[in-house]
C-alpha positions in Angstrom: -7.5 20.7 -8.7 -8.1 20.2 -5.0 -7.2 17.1 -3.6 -8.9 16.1 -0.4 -7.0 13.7 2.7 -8.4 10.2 2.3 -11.5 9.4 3.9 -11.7 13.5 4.2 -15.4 14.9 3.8 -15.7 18.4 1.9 -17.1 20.1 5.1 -13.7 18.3 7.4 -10.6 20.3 5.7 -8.3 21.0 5.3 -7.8 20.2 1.8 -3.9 18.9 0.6 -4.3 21.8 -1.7 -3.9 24.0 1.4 -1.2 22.3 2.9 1.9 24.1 2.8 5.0 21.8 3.1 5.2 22.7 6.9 2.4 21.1 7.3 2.7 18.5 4.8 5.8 17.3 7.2 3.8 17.8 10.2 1.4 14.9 9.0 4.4 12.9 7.8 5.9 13.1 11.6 2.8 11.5 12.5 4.1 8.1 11.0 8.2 8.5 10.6 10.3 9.6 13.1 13.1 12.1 12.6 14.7 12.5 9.0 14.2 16.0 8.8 15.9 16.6 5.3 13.7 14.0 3.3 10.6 14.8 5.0 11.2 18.3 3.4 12.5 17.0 -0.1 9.7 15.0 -0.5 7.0 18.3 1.0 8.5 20.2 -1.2 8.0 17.5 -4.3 4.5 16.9 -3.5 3.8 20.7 -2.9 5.5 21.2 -6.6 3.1 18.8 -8.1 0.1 20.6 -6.8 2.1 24.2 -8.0 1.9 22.6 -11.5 -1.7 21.6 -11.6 -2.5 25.6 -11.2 -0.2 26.2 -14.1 -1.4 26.9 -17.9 -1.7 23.6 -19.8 1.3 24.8 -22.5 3.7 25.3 -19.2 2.8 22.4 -17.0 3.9 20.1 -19.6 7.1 21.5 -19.4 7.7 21.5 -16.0 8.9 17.9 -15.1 8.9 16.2 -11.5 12.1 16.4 -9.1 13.1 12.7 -8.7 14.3 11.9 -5.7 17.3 9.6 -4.7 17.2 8.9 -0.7 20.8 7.4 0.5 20.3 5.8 4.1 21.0 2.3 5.6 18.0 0.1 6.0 15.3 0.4 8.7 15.7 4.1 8.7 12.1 5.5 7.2 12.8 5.7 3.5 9.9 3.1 2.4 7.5 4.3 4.7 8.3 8.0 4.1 7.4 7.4 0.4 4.0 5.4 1.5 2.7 7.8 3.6 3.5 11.0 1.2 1.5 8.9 -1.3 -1.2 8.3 1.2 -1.5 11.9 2.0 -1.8 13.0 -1.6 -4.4 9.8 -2.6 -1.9 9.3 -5.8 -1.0 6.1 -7.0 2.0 4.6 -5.4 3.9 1.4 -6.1 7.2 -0.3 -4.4 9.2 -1.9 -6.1 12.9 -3.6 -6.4 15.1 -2.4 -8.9 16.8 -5.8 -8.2 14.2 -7.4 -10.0 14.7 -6.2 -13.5 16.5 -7.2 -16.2 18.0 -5.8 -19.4 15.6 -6.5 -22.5 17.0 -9.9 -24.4 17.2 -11.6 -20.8 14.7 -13.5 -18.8 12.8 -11.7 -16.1 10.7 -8.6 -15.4 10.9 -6.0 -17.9 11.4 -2.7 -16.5 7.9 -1.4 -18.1 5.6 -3.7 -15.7 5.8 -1.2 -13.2 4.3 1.3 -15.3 2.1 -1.8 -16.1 1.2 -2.6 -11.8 1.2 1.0 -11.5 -2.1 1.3 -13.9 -3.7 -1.9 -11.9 -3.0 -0.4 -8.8 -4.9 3.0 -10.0 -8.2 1.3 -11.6 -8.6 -0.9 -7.8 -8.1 2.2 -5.8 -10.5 4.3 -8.7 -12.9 1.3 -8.3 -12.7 1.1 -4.4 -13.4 4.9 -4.7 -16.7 4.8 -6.9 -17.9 1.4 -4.5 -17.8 4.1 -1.8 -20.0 6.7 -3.8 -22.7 3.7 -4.9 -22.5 1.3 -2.0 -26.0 2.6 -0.6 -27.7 2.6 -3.7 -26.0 -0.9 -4.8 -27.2 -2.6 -1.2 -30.7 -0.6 -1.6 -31.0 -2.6 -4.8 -29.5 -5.8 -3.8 -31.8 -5.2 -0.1 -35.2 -5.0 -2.7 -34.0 -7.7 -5.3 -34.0 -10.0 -2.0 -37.5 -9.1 -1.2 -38.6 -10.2 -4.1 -37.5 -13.6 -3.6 -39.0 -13.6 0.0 -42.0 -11.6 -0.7 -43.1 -12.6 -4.2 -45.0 -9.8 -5.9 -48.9 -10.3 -5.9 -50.5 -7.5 -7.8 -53.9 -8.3 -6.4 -53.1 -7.2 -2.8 -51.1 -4.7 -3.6 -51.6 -2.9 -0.3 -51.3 -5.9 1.9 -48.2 -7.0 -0.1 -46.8 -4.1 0.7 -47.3 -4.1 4.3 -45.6 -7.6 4.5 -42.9 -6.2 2.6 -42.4 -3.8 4.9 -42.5 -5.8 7.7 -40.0 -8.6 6.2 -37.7 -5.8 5.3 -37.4 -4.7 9.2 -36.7 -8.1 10.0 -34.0 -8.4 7.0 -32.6 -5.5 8.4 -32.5 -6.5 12.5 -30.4 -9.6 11.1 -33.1 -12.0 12.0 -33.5 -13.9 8.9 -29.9 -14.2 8.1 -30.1 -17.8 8.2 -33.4 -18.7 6.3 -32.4 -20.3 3.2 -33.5 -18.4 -0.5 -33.1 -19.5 -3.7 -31.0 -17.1 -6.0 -29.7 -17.2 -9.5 -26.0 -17.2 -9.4 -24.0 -16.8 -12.9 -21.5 -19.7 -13.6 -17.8 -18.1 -13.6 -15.9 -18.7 -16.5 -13.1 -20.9 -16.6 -9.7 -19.9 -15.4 -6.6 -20.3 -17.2 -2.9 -20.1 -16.9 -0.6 -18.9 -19.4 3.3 -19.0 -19.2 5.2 -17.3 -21.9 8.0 -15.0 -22.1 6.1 -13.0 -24.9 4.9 -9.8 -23.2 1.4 -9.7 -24.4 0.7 -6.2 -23.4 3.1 -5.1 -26.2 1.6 -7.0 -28.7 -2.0 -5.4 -27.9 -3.5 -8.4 -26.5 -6.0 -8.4 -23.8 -6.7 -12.4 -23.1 -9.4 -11.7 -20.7 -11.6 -10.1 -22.9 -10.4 -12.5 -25.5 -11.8 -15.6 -23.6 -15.2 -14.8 -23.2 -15.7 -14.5 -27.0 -13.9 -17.6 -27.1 -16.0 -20.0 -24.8 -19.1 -17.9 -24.8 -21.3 -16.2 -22.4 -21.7 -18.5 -19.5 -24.9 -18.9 -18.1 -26.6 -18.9 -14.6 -28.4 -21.4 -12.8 -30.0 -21.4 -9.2 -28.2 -21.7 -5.8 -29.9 -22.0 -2.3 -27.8 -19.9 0.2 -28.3 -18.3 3.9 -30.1 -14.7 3.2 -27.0 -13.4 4.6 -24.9 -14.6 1.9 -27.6 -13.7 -1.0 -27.2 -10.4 0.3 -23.8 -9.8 -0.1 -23.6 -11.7 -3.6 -26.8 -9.3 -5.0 -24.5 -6.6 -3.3 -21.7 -7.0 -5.4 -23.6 -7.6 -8.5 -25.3 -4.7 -7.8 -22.2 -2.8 -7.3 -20.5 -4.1 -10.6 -24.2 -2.5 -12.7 -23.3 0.6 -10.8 -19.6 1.3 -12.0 -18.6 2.5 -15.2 -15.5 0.9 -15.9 -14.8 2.3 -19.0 -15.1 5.8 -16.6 -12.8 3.9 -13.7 -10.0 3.0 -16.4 -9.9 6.7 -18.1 -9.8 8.6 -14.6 -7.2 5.5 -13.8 -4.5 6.5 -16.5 -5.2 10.4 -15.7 -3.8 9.5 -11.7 -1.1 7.8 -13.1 -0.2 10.5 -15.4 -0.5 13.2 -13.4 0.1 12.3 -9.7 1.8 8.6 -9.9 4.6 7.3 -7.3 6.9 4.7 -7.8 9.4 3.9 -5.3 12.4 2.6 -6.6 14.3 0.6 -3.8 17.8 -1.2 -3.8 18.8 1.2 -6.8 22.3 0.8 -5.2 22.1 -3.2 -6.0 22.2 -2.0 -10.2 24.7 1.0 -10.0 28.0 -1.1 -10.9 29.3 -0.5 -14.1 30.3 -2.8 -16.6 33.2 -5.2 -16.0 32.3 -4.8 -12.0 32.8 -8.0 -10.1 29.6 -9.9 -8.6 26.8 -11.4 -10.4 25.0 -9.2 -12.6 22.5 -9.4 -15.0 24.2 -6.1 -17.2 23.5 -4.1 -14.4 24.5 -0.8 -16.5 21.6 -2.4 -19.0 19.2 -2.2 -16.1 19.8 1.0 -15.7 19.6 2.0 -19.0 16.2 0.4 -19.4 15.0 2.4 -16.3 16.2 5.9 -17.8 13.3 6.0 -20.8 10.9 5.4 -17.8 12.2 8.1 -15.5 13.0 10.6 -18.3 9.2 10.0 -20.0 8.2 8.0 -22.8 4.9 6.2 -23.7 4.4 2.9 -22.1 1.5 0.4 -23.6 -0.5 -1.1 -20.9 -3.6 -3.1 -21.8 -5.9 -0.1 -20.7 -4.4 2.2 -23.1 -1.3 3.9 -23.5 0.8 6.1 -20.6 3.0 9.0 -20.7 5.6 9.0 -17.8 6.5 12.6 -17.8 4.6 13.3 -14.4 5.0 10.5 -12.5 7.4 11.2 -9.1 10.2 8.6 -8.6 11.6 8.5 -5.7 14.5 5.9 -5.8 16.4 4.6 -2.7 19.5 2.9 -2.0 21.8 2.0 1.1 24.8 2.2 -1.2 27.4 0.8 1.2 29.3 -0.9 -1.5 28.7 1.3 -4.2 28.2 5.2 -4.7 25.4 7.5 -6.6 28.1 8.5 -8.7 28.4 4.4 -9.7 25.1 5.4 -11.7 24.9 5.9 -15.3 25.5 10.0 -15.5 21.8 10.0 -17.6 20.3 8.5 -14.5 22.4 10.1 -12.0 20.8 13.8 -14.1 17.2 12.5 -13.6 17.4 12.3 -9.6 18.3 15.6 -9.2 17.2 15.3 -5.4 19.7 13.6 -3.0 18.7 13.2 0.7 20.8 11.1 2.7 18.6 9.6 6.1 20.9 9.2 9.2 21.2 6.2 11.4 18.8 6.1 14.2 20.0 6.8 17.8 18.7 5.6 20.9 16.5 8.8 21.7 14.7 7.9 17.8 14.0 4.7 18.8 12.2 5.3 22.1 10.1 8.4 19.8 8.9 5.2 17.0 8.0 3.0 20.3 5.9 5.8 21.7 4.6 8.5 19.2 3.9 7.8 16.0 -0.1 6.7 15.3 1.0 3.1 14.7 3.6 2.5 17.1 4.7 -0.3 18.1 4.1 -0.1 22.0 0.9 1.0 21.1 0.1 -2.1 18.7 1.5 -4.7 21.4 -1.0 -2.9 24.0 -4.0 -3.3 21.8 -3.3 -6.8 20.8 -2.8 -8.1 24.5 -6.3 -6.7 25.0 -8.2 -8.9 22.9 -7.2 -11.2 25.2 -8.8 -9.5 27.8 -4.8 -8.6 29.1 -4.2 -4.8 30.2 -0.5 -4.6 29.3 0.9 -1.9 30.6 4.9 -0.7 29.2 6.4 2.0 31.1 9.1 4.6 29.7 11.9 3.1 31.8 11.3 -0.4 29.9 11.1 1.2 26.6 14.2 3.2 27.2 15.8 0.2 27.9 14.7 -1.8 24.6 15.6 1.5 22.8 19.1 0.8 24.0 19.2 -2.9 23.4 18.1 -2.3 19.6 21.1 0.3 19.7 23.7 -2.2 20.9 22.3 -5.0 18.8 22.7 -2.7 15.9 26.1 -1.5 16.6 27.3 -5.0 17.5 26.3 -6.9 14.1 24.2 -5.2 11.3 22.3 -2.1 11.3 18.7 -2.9 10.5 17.4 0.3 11.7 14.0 0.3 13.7 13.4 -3.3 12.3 15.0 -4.6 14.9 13.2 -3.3 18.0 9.5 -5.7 16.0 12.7 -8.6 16.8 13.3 -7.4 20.2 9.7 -6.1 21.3 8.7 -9.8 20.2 11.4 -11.5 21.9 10.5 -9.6 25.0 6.8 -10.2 24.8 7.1 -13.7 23.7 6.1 -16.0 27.3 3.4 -13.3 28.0 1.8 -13.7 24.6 2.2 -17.5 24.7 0.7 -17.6 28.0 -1.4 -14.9 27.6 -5.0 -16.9 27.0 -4.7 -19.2 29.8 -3.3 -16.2 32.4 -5.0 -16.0 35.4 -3.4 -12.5 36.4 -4.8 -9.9 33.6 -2.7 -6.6 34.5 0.5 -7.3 33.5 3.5 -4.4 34.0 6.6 -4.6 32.2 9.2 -2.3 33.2 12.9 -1.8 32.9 13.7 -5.1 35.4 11.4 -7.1 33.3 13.2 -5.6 30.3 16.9 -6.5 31.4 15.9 -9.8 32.7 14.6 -11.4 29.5 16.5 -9.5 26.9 20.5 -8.5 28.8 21.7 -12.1 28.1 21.2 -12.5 25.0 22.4 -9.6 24.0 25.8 -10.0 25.8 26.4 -13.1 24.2 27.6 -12.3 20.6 26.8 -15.9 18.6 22.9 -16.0 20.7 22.3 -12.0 19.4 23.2 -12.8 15.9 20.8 -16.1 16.0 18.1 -14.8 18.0 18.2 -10.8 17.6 
C-alpha cells in the first residue's frame, strides 16, 4: 500500500511509504519543536504500521499496534505531535478527553462514541477526497445544466443555438452574469428533528436518518429565482452528491479506520486513581476499564457497519502531576507499552516555536498586520526577550508550556493591532525596548501576571 503526503501528486514524491523514520521526524520538526524522544516513538509507530501493510494477511493480523502513553506538562507538543503524524500519514485521527467518559450504568459519553466520531470523521475526509477527484466533472455539469436555463434548447437552429451557447458560456465563465437572476428548481429539505435520549441508538441498529424519510416521504421541489452565481454553486453541489458513491465512501471509510485510525487519548492522568481515591469521580477505575476492550480490540457497532479496533494507534497522554502511570489499571498500563516523557520547554525552545516552525507564531502576527496594509517587522532581540518573559511567567505561577507566549505575543501586540487600521505610520518595528516596555511590568508584579498573563 503506498500512501501519498496530502495534497501530494504521484509525479511530486516522495511517497510516506519511502519515508524512513528519519525523515518522518524531519517533517514533524517542521511543526513541533524539540521532543526528540516522542518524535521518534511516534516515527517508529507510524513506520511499523506501514511494515505491517507489506506483511502476509495471516501475520499482519497478529501484529498489533504499539500504543503510546506521552507523560509531559501541558503546552509542550503532545497534541500537536499526534495531529501532525496523522496529517502526514492521511489516517483518521480524532482528540479526545478521557475526562469525558463514564462507566456504562452512568450518564454521559460512552466510551465507544469515539470509535463512533472516529468513523464520521473517516466518511467526511473519504467524501472531501472523492469531491476533489469529480469536482471538474460535477461543475462541467452543473456549468451546462445552467445553460440550459439561460439558453433554452431550440432544435431548429441547432447551429446558431450553439453559437450563442458558446458565447453565454464565455461570459458565465468571465463572471459577468453572476448577478442576472435564473429560475432553478430547488428540492425542499426535509424537516429537522431533535431527539434527546439516553438510549444509544447505534447499539440498537437504528439509523433515524434514513428512518425519516420513509416516514414523511420524499419531499419535493419547487422553483427559486437566485443570482447565476448562487445557481451555480447549488447545481455544483447537486452535481457533486450524483457523482459520489456513498455506499463506496462508507466501505473505504471503515477500511481507514481499521487499518490506519488515530485516536488521541488526552488527560488519561485525570481517570488513573483507583478506587476509594479522594476527589470526585465518576468510578474512575470503571473508566478505565471501559477503555481497555477499545484499546485491546473488539468489535464496535457504528451505524455504518461494524469496526474491529485491533489496528487503530492510540496514543494516550497525560500530565500526571498528581497521579502516576503505574495509578493505571495494570491491563491498561500492558496496552501502552510506549512511554515518552516530553520535557519542559526552556527559553532557547521558545524563541525556535516563535521563529521556525511553518506556522509560527511571529510569522502569523506578521501576516495578519499585513492585511491591514501594516509591515510589522519583529526582530530576534524582541523575540528573545518574549522567550524569556514566557519562561519567567511560567516559572513564576503555572507552566502552560508554549501557550503562554499566544498570551504574551497578544498582550504585546495588543495597542498596535487596536490601532492598527486607523495608523498613519505603516512600518512598524518592534524590538527588545518595545518588548520590555509594554510587557517588564506586568510581569514583575505577581497578582497583575496571574490576571493578565
Amino acid at each position: 500500500m503506498v500512501i501519498y503526503l496530502p495534497g501530494q501528486s504521484i509525479e511530486e514524491g516522495p511517497v510516506l511509504d519511502e519515508l524512513t523514520p528519519r525523515e518522518i521526524v524531519r517533517e514533524l520538526d517542521k511543526y513541533v519543536i524539540g521532543q526528540p524522544d516522542a518524535k521518534r516513538a511516534v516515527a517508529i509507530a507510524l513506520r511499523n504500521r506501514l511494515r505491517r501493510q507489506k506483511l502476509p494477511p495471516e501475520m499482519a493480523d497478529d501484529v498489533m499496534p504499539k500504543n503510546i502513553l506521552m507523560i509531559g506538562p501541558t503546552g509542550v507538543g503532545k497534541t500537536e505531535l499526534a495531529r501532525r503524524l496523522a496529517k502526514l500519514a492521511n489516517s483518521p485521527f480524532m482528540k479526545v478527553e478521557a475526562s469525558k467518559f463514564t462507566e456504562v450504568g452512568y450518564v454521559g459519553r460512552d466510551v465507544e462514541s469515539m470509535i463512533r466520531d472516529l468513523v464520521d470523521i473517516a466518511i467526511d475526509m473519504i467524501r472531501e477526497e472523492k469531491l476533489d477527484e469529480i469536482g471538474d466533472r460535477a461543475e462541467a455539469s452543473a456549468e451546462n445544466r445552467l445553460l440550459d436555463l439561460l439558453v433554452p434548447p431550440a432544435p431548429e437552429n441547432a447551429e446558431d443555438n450553439l453559437k450563442t451557447r458558446e458565447k453565454i458560456r464565455e461570459r458565465l465563465r468571465d463572471g459577468k452574469l453572476d448577478e442576472r437572476m435564473v429560475e432553478v428548481d430547488v428540492r425542499d429539505r426535509a424537516p429537522t428533528f431533535e431527539i434527546a435520549s439516553n438510549v444509544n441508538l447505534d447499539e440498537m441498529g437504528i439509523n433515524i436518518k434514513d428512518m425519516l424519510p420513509a416516514m414523511f416521504g420524499s419531499r419535493g421541489s419547487k422553483k427559486r429565482n437566485m443570482r447565476v452565481a448562487d445557481a451555480m454553486d447549488y447545481l455544483v453541489q447537486e452535481e457533486e452528491q450524483k457523482l459520489i458513491d456513498m455506499d463506496q465512501v462508507t466501505r473505504i471509510a471503515l477500511d481507514r479506520v481499521e487499518s490506519s485510525g488515530i485516536i488521541f487519548l488526552d488527560e488519561i492522568d485525570k481517570i488513573a486513581g483507583r478506587e476509594g481515591g479522594h476527589g470526585p469521580d465518576v468510578s474512575r477505575e470503571g473508566v478505565q476499564r471501559d477503555i481497555l476492550p477499545i484499546v485491546e480490540g473488539t468489535t464496535v457497532n457504528t451505524r455504518h457497519g461494524f469496526v474491529r479496533t485491533d489496528h487503530i494507534l492510540f496514543i494516550a497522554a497525560g500530565a500526571f502531576h498528581v497521579s502516576k502511570p503505574s495509578d493505571l489499571i495494570p491491563e491498561l498500563q500492558g496496552r501502552f507499552p510506549i512511554r515518552v516523557e516530553l520535557k519542559s520547554l526552556t527559553v532557547d525552545d521558545f524563541v525556535r516555536i516563535l521563529k521556525e516552525p511553518k506556522n509560527a507564531l511571529a510569522k502569523q502576527y506578521v501576516a495578519l498586520m499585513d492585511t491591514e496594509g501594516i509591515k510589522l517587522t519583529l526582530t530576534d532581540d524582541a523575540l528573545e526577550e518574549v522567550a524569556k518573559f514566557a519562561a519567567q511567567v511560567n516559572e513564576s505561577s503555572e507552566n502552560i508550556g508554549a501557550r503562554r507566549l499566544h498570551t504574551i505575543m497578544e498582550k504585546l501586540l495588543e495597542e498596535i493591532s487596536f490601532e492598527g487600521p486607523d495608523m498613519r505610520k505603516k512600518n512598524v518595528r518592534v524590538d527588545a525596548v518595545y518588548v520590555r516596555k509594554q510587557l517588564a511590568d506586568i510581569v514583575k508584579d505577581q497578582d497583575l501576571s496571574r490576571y493578565i498573563l
